[in-house]
C-alpha positions in Angstrom: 1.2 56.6 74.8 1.3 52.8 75.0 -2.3 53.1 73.7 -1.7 55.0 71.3 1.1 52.3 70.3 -1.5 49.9 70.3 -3.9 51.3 68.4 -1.2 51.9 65.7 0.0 48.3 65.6 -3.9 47.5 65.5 -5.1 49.5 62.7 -1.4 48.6 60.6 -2.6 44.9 61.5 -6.0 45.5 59.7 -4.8 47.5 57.1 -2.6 44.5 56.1 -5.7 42.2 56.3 -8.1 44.2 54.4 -5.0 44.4 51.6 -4.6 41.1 51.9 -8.5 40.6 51.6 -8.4 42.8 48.9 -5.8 40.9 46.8 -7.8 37.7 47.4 -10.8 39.4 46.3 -9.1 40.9 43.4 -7.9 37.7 41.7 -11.3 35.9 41.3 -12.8 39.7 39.5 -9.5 40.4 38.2 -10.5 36.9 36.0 -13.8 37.3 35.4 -12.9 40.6 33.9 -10.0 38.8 31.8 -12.3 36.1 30.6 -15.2 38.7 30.1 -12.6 41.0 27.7 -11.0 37.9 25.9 -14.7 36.2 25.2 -15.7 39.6 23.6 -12.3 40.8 21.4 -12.2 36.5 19.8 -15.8 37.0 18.7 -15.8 37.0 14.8 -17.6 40.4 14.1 -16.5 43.8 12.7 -14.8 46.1 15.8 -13.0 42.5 17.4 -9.6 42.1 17.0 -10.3 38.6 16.0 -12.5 39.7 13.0 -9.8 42.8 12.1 -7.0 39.7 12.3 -9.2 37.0 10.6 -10.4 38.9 7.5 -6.9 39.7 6.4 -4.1 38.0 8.6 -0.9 40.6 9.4 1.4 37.5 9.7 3.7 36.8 6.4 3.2 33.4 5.5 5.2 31.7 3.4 5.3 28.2 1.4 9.0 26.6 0.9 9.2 24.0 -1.4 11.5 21.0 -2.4 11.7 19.6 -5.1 12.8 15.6 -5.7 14.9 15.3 -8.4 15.1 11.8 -10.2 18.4 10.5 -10.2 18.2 7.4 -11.8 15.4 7.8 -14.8 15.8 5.0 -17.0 17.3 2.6 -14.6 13.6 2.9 -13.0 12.2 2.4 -16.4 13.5 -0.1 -17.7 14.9 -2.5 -14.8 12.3 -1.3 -11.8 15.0 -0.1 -9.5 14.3 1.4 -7.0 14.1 5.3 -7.1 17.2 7.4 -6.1 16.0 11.0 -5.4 17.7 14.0 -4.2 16.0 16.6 -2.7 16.0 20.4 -4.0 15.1 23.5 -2.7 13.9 25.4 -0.9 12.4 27.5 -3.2 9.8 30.1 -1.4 6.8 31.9 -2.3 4.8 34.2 -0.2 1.2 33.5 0.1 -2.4 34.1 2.1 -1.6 37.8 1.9 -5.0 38.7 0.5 -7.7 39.2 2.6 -10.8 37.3 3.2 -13.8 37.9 0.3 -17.7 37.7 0.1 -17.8 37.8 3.9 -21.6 36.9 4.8 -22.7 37.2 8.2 -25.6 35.3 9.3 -27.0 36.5 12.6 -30.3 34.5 12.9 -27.5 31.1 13.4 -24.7 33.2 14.6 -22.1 32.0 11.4 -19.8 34.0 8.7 -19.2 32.7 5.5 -16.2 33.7 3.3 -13.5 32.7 0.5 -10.1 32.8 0.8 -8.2 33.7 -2.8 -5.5 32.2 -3.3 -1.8 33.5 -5.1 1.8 33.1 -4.8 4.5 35.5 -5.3 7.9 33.9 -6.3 10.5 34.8 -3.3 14.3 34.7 -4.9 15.7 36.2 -1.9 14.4 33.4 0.1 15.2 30.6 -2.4 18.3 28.8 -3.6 17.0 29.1 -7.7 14.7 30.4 -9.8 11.1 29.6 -11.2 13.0 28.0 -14.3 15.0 25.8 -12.6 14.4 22.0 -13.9 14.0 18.6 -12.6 13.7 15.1 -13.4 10.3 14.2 -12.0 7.4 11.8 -12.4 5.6 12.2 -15.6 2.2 13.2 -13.7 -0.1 12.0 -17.1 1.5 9.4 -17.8 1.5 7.8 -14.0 -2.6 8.5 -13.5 -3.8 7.4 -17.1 -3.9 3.4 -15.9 -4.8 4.4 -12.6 -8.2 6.1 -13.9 -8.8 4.2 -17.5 -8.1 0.5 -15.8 -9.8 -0.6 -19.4 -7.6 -3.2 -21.3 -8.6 -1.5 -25.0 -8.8 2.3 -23.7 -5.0 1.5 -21.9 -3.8 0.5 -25.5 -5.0 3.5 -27.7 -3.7 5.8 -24.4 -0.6 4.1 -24.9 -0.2 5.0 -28.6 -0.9 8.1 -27.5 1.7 8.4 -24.9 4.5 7.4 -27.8 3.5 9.5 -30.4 3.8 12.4 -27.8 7.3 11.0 -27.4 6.7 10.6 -23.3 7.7 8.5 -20.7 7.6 7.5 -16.8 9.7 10.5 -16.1 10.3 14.1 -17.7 12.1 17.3 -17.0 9.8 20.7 -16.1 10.8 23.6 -15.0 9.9 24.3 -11.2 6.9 26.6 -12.8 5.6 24.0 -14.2 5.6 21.7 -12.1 3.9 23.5 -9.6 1.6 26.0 -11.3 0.7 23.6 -14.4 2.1 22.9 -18.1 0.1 22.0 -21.0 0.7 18.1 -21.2 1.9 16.6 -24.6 0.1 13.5 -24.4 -3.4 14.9 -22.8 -3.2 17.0 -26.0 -3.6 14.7 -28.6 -6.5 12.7 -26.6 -9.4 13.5 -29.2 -12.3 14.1 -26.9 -12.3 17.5 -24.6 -10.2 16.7 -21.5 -8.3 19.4 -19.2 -5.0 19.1 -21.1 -2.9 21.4 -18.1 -1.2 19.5 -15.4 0.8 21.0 -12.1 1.2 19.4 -8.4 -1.2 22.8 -7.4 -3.0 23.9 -10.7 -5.4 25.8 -11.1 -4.0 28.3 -7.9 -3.7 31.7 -8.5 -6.7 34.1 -8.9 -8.7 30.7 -7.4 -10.3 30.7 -4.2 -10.5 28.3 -1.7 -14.6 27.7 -0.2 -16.9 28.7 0.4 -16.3 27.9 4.1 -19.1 29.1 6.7 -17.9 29.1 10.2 -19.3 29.7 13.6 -18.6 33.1 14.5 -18.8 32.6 19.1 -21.6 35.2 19.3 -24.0 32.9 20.9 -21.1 30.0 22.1 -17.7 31.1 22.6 -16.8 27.6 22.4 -17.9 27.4 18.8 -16.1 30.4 17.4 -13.8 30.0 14.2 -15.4 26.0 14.1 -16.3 25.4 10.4 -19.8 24.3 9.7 -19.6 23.9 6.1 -17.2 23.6 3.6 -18.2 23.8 0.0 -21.5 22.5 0.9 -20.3 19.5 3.4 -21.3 20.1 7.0 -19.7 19.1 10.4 -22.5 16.6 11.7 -22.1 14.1 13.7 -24.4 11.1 11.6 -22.3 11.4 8.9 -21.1 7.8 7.9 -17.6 8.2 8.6 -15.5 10.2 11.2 -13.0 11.0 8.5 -14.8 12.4 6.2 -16.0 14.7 8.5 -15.4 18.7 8.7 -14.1 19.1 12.4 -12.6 22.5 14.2 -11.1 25.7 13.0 -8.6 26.1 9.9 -6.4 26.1 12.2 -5.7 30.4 12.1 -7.3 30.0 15.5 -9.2 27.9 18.1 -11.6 28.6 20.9 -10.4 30.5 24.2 -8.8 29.0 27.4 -6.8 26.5 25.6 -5.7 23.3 27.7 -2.8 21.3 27.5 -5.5 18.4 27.7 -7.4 19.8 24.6 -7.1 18.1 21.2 -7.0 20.9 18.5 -8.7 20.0 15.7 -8.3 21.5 12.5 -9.5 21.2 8.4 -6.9 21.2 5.5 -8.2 21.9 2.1 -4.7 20.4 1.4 -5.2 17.3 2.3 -9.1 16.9 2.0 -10.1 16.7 5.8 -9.2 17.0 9.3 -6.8 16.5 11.6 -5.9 17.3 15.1 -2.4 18.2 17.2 -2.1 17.4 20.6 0.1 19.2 23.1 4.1 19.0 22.9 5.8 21.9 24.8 5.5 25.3 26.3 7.7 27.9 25.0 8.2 31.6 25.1 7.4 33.3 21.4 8.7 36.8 21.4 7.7 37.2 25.0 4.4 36.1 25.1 4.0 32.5 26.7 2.6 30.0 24.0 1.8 26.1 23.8 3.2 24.1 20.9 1.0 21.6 19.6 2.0 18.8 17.5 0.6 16.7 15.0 1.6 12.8 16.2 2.3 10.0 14.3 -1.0 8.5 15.4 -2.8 10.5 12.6 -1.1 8.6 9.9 -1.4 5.4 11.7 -3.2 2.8 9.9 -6.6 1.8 10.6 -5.5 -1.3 12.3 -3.9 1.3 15.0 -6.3 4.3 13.9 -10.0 3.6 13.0 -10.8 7.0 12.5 -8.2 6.3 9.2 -9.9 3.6 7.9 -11.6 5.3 5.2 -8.2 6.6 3.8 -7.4 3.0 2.9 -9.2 2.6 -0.5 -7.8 -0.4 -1.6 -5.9 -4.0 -0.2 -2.9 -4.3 -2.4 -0.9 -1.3 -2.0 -2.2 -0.9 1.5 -0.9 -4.5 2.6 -4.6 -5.3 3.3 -4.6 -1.7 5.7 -1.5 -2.1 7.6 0.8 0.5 5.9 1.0 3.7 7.2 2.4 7.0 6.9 0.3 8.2 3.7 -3.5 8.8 3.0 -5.1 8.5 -0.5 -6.8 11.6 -0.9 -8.0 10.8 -4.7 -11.6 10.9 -4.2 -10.3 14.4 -3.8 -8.3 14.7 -6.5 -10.8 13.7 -9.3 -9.6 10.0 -8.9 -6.1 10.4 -9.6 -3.6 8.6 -7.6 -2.7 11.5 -4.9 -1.2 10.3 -1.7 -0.3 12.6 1.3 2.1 11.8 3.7 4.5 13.8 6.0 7.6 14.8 4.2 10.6 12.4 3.8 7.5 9.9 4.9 8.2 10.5 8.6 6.1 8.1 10.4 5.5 5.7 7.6 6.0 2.1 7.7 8.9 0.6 5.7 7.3 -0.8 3.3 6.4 2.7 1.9 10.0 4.4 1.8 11.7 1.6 1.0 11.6 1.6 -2.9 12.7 4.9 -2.5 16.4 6.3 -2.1 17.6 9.5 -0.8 15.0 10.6 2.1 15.9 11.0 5.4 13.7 11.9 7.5 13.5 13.9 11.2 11.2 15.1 13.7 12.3 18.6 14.1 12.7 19.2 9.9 9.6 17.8 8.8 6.8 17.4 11.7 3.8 19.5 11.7 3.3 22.7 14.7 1.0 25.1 16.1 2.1 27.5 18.6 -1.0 28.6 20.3 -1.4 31.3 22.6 -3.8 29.8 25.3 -5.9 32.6 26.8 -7.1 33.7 23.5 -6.5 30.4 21.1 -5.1 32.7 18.8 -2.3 30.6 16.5 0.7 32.8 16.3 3.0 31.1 14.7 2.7 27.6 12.9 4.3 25.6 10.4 2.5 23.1 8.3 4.6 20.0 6.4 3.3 18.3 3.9 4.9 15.5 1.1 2.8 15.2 -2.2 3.2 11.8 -3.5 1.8 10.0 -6.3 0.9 6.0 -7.0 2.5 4.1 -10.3 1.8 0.9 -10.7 2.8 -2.0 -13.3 0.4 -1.4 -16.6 1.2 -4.6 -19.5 -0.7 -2.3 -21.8 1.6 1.0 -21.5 4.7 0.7 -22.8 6.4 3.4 -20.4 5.2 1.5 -17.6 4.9 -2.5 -18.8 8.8 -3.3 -17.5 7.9 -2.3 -13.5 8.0 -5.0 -11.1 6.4 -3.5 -7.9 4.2 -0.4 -6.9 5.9 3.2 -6.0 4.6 5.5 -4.2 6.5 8.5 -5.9 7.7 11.6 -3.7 7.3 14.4 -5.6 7.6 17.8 -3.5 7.5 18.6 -0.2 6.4 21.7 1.5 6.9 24.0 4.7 4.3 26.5 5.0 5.1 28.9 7.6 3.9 32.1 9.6 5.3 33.4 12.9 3.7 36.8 14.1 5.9 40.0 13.4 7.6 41.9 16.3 5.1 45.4 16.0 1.7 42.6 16.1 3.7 40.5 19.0 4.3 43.9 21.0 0.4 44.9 20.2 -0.8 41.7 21.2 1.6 41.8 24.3 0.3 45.6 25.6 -3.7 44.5 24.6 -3.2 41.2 26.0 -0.8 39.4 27.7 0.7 42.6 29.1 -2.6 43.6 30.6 -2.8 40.3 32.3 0.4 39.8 33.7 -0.1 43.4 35.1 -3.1 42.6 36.9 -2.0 39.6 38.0 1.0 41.3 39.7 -1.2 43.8 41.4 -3.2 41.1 42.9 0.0 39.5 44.1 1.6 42.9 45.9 -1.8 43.3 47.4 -1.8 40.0 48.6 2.2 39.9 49.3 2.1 43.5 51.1 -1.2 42.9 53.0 0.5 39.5 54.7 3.3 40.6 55.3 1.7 43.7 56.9 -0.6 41.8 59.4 2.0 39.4 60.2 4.3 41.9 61.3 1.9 44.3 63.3 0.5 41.5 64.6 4.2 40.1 65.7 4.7 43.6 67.1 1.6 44.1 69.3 1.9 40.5 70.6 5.6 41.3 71.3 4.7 45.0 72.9 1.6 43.0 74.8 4.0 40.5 76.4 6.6 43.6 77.5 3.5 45.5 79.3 2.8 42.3 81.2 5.9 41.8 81.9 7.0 45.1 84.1 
């Protein structure tokens, strides 16, 4: 009898070991399986559910805009105050809902190559107005024309130009216009064959934006979703300048295993290059664990803080000789006309900047820049991207709307929140393919583990304990 006791206590004891064994085992295959699956279903090619996500997303995304509305027109004009805006909006549209086209795989250097098209539907549900809503805003013609014809004699016959069409430093549009274009009364009447339509974003609808060629992981999972070329400009390393380089994804995702450690690095066709976030937070997205990353204040820094900026500073005299910050001059993109980006409200930007300027105030938590991105896969499921469209007006003798200014503005004219967050049926997909799958495996390994311990432990405690009475008598 008692050694049949002890035989039981004995084989519960290694029973509990092997479990326990087994659970340890289990974790180290239980993750090579994981990273196996994950490195297989982020691959960009037909039958992944990267590629079935990637050619057409299932996330609404939407673009909010606001509008600054001039308060103070002709005290501007004609005394150079400074600029009293108020902000309007938001007025939403919904965008990116059409899928990827002329998808091109390239198997011999493991790449796909694709334009996105772009539209925008009108949202009135999710806006305070309509399309025809008007605003007092910068007079977009009249502000570039000395900026791109710096000639004495061609500034004076643009300026007779600019009269007979009866316009001035500021005009009213409709929010249409102003976005999607208007045909300019003063481009008109310039007699040699310009583009006469003006709009913060025209041409946009039935345009595309590309043709992007990105790495698709098959060979490197590391690579996948990077961009090798963008309308003809590669990601390589000897180009002259780090910042006009094409680095990382667009952003719709990033390679697998995401650290907190990681930069994410990321190309905007909005802004004309890359940019990176860098970890803020951890936080729980519709049950599935995430990590927000930010964009920091560093990447408008100027190139005194930020060398990798320093070809965003064009010029000495609005710059103060490269020490302001908070905006980028993205003209070279913008067919030389005097664009400036900056966060919206010019978060991050140095007084100098937002100091002409009345009306802004700005925050971290309205107007910063986020990526929440789930880490085992890199997929981005929810973002929001901020963005302030500002243009340059400076003092020109030779134009009469612009002769009686004193300083340099840098005008706010919109600002915009494009946002996505994944729906609740993709977040409960993505949770049972994904996350689900690896929480349940990882809780098997733990009860294997848990129960075989606790198992040995206590048959051991037993047998010692039923040892030491058999002694004992």
């Amino acid at each position: 009898m008692g050694c049949d006791r002890n035989c039981g206590l004995i084989t519960g004891a290694v029973i509990g070991a092997v479990l326990a064994v087994f659970g340890g085992i289990l974790m180290p295959v239980g993750d090579m399986l994981i990273e196996k699956t994950i490195k297989k279903e982020v691959v960009l090619e037909e039958g992944t559910t990267a590629y079935q996500n990637w050619v057409k997303t299932g996330t609404e995304v939407y673009r909010q805009f606001w509008i600054f509305d001039v308060q103070n027109p002709q005290e501007v004009v004609v005394n150079s105050s400074n600029i009293k805006v108020k902000q309007r909006g938001p007025y939403t549209y919904r965008v990116r809902f059409l899928a990827k086209e002329n998808i091109t795989h390239d198997y011999e250097d493991n790449t796909v190559s694709f334009v996105q098209p772009n539209a925008a539907i009108f949202e009135p549900s999710l806006s305070v107005g309509t399309e025809n809503d008007t605003f007092t805003v910068l007079n977009l013609a009249v502000a570039a024309a000395p900026h791109i014809y710096q000639n004495a004699f061609v500034q004076v016959v643009l300026n007779s130009l600019i009269k007979k069409s009866k316009s001035s430093m500021f005009q009213t549009r409709t929010l249409r216009e102003l976005l999607w274009g208007y045909k300019d009364p003063f481009l008109s009447l310039v007699p040699y064959p310009i583009t006469t339509t003006v709009g913060v974003f025209f041409p946009y609808n039935d345009t595309a934006d590309g043709v992007y060629k990105v790495f698709s992981g098959r060979d490197n999972i590391n690579n996948v979703a990077i961009i090798d070329t963008y309308k003809g400009k590669r990601n390589l390393s000897y180009w002259p300048s780090y910042c006009d380089m094409i680095n990382g994804t667009d952003a719709a995702s990033f390679p697998p295993f995401v650290e907190k450690t990681r930069l994410l690095q990321f190309f905007s066709s909005d802004i004309c290059r890359s940019i990176y976030a860098v970890f803020g937070s951890e936080i729980d997205l519709k049950g599935i664990p995430v990590y927000r990353f930010v964009l920091p204040a560093k990447a408008f820094a100027s190139p005194v803080d930020n060398p990798d900026n320093h070809c965003f500073c064009t010029e000495k005299i609005i710059s103060k000789n490269c020490t302001s910050y908070g905006v980028l001059d993205i003209g070279k993109c913008k067919e030389g006309k005097p664009v400036y980006i900056s966060l919206p409200h010019f978060l991050h930007a140095s007084h100098d900047v937002s100091e002409p300027i009345e009306g802004l105030n700005p925050n971290e938590e309205e107007h910063s820049t986020f990526l929440d991105v789930e880490p085992i896969t890199g997929f981005t499921l929810q973002f929001a991207k901020r963005l302030q469209v500002n243009i340059l007006v400076k003092p020109a003798k030779k134009i009469e709307a612009l002769k009686n200014l004193k300083k340099n503005y840098i005008v706010p004219i919109l600002w915009l929140n494009e946002t996505g967050t994944i729906g609740d049926e993709k977040a409960e997909m993505f949770k049972s393919k994904v996350t689900g799958k690896i929480k349940l495996l990882g809780l098997v390994e733990n009860i294997l583990l848990g129960v075989g311990v606790v198992m040995f432990v206590a048959f051991m405690i037993s047998y010692c304990a039923c040892r030491s009475k058999r002694s004992g008598k």
